[in-house]
KOLBA-726796 format. One record per residue: y, z, x of N, C-alpha, C in turn. Coordinates in steps of 0.02 Angstrom, whole numbers. Atoms other than C-alpha are relative to their C-alpha. Layout:
residues N
((Y, Z, X), (Y, Z, X), (Y, Z, X))
...
***
This chain:
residues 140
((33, -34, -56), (-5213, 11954, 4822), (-56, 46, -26))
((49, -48, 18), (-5297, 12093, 4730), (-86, -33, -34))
((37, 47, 39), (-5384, 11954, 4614), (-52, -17, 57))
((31, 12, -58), (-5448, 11872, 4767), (-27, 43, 29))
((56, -53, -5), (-5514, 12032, 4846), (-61, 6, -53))
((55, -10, 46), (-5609, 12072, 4697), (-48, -43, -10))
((52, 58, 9), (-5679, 11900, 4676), (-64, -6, 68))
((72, 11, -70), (-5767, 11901, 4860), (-8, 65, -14))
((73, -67, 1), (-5834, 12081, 4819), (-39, -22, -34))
((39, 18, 34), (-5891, 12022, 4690), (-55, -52, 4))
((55, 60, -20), (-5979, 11858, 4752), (-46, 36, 65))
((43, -37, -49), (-6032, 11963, 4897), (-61, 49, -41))
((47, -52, 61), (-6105, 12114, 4773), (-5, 10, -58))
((-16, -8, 50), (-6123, 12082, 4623), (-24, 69, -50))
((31, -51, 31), (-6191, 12248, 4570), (33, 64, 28))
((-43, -56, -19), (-6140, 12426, 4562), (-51, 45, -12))
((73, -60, 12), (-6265, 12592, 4567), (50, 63, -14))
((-41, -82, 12), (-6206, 12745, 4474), (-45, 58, -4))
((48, -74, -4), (-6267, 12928, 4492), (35, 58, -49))
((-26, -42, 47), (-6145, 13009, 4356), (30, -6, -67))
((-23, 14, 85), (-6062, 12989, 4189), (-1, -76, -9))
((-12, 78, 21), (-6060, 12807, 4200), (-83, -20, -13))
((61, 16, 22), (-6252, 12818, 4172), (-17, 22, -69))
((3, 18, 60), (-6332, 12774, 4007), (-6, 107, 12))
((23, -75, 48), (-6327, 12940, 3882), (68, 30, 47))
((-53, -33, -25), (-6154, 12994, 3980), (64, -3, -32))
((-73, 8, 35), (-5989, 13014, 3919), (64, -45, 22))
((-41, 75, -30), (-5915, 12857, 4028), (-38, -51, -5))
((19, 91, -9), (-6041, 12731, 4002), (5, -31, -68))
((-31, 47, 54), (-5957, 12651, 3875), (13, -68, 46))
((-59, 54, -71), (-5850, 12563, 4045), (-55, -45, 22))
((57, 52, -23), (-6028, 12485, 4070), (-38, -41, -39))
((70, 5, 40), (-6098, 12441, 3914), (1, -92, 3))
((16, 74, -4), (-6064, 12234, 3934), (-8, -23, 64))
((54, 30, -41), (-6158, 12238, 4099), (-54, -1, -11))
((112, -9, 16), (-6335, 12223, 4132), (-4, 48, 30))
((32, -52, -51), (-6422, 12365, 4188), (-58, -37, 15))
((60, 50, -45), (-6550, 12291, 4311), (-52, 66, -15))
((36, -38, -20), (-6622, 12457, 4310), (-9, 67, 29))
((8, -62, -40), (-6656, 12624, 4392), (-32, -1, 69))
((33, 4, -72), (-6687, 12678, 4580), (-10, 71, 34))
((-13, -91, -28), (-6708, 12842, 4683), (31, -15, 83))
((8, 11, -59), (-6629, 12831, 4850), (30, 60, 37))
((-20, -58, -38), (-6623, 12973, 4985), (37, -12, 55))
((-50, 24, -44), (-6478, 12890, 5066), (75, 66, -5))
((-65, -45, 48), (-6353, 13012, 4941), (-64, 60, -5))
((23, -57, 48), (-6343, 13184, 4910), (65, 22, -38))
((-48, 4, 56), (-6247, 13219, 4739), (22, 78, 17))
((-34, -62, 4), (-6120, 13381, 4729), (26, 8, -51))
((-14, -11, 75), (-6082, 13448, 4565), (68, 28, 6))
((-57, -12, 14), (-5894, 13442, 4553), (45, 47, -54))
((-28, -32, 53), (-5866, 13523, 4391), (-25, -48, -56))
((-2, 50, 28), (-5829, 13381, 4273), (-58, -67, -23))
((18, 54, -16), (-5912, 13252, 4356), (-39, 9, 66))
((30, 15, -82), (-6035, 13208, 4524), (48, 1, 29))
((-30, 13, -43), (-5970, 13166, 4679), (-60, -8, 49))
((61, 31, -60), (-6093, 13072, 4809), (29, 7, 86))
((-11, 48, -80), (-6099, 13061, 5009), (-36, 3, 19))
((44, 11, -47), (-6179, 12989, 5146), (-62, 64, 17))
((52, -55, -37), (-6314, 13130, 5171), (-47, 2, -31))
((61, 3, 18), (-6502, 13134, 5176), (-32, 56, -66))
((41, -52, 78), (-6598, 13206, 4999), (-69, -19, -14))
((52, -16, 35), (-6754, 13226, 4916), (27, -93, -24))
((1, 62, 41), (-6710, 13076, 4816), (8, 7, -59))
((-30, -28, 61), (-6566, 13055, 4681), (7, -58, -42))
((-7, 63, 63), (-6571, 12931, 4526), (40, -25, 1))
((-55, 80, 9), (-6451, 12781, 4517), (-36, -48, -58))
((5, 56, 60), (-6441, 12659, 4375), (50, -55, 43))
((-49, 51, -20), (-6408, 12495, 4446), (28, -49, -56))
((-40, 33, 48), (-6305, 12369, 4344), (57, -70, 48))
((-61, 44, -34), (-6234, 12185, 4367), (57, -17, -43))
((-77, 3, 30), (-6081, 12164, 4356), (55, -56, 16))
((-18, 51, -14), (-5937, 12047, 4346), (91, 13, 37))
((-58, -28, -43), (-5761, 12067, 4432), (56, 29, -45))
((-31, -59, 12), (-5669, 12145, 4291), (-43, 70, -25))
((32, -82, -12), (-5806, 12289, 4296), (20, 30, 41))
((-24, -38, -77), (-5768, 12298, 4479), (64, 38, -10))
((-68, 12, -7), (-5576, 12295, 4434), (6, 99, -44))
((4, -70, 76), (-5591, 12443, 4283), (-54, 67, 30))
((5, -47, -16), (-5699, 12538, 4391), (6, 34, 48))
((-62, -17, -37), (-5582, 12543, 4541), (45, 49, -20))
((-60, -44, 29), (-5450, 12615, 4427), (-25, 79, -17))
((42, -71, 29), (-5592, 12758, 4344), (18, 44, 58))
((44, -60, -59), (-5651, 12819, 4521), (62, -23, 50))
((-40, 9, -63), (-5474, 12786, 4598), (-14, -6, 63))
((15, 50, -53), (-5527, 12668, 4728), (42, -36, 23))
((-88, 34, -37), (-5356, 12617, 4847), (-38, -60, 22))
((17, 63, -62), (-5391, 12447, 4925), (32, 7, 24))
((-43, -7, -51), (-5241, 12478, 5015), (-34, 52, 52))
((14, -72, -43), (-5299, 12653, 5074), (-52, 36, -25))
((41, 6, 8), (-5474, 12678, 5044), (11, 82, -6))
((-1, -69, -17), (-5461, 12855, 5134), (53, 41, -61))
((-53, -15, 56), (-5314, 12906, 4983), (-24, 36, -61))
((48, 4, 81), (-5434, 12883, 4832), (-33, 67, -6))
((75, -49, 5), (-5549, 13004, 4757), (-58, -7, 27))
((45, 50, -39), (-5668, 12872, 4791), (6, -34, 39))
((-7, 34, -35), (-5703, 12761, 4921), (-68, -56, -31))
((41, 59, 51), (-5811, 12609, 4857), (-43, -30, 68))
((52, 21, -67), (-5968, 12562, 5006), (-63, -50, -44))
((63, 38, 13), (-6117, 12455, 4988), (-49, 34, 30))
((42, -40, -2), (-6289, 12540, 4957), (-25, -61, -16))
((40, 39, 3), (-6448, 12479, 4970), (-44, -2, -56))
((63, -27, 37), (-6571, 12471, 4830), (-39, -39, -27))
((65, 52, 9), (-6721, 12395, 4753), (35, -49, -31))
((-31, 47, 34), (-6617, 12275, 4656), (61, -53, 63))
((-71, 33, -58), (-6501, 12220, 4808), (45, 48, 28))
((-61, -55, -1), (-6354, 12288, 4863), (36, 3, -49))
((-60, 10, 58), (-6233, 12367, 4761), (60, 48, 32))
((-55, -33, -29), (-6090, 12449, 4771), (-7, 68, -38))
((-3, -76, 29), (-6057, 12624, 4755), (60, 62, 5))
((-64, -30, 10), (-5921, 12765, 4730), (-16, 73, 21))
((33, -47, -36), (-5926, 12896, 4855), (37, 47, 5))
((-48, -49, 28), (-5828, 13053, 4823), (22, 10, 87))
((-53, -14, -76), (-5675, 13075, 4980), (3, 71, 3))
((-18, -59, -4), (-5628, 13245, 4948), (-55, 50, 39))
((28, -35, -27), (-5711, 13390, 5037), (-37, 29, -56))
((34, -31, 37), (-5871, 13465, 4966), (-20, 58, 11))
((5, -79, 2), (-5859, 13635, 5032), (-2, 59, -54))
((-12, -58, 70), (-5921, 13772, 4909), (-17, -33, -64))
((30, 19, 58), (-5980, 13643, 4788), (-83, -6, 14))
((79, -15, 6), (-6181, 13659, 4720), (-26, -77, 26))
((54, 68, -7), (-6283, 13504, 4816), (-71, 12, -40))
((43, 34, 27), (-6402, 13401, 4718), (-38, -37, 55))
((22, 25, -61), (-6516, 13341, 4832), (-72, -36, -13))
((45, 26, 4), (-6654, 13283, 4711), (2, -17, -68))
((-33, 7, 48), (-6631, 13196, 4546), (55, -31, -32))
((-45, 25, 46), (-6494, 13191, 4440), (52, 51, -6))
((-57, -54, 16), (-6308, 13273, 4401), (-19, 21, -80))
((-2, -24, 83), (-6323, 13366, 4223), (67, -1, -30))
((-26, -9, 29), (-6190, 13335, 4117), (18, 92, -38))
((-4, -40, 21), (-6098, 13496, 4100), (40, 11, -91))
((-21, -24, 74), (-6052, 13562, 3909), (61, -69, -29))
((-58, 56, -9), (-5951, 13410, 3851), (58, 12, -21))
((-56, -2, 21), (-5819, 13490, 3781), (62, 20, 72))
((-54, -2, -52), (-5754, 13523, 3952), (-17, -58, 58))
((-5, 46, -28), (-5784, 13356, 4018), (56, -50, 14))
((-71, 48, -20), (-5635, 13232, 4076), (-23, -50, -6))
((2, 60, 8), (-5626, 13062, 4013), (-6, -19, 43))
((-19, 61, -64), (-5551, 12993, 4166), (-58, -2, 54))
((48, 9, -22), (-5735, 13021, 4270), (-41, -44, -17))
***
């Protein structure tokens, strides 16, 4: 079942757009390095919130924030479900919730932080900065 999900996301999108550690020069994009990166995009669809650690994206209009797109194949999808705890059962559950964004390369998919961003600093043009890495968390 799960297999099968993944396989039609995947034939549906084969691509994924990241806005935080999973972009090159970050301390998670290792989890990406045997895709392709198609590339870079700006889209003022997202505005990024500086969690601490790590980003956190949602739906709301910005200036316009950098994404690295990247194709990918269905155990990227699968491995970066597990990262950005992404429920297929219960979407609403996760940290993330996993949507399709638009961008110059196609659609891709993207990982959109659930939790409430009350009281955290919006990004609204750009890029998240990697804070001090010694207090960074793998699991982002």
């Amino acid at each position: 079942m799960l297999l099968r999900y993944l396989r039609e996301a995947i034939a549906d999108t084969p691509r994924v757009a990241v806005y935080g550690t999973l972009k090159q020069g970050f301390n998670n994009a290792y989890w990406l390095k045997s895709a392709t990166l198609l590339g870079s995009d700006i889209t003022p669809v997202l505005t990024l919130y500086d969690i601490g650690p790590y980003p956190g994206a949602k739906w709301q209009p910005s200036k316009g924030v950098t994404i690295e797109v990247y194709r990918i194949n269905v155990d990227h999808l699968a491995q970066l479900d597990r990262l950005e705890d992404y429920r297929i059962d219960a979407p609403s559950e996760g940290e993330y919730v996993r949507q399709q964004i638009t961008t110059c390369f196609g659609l891709a998919w993207v990982y959109l932080y659930n939790p409430s961003v009350v009281g955290k600093p919006a990004i609204y043009e750009g890029g998240w900065r990697m804070p001090n890495s010694s207090n960074v968390q793998q699991r982002r």
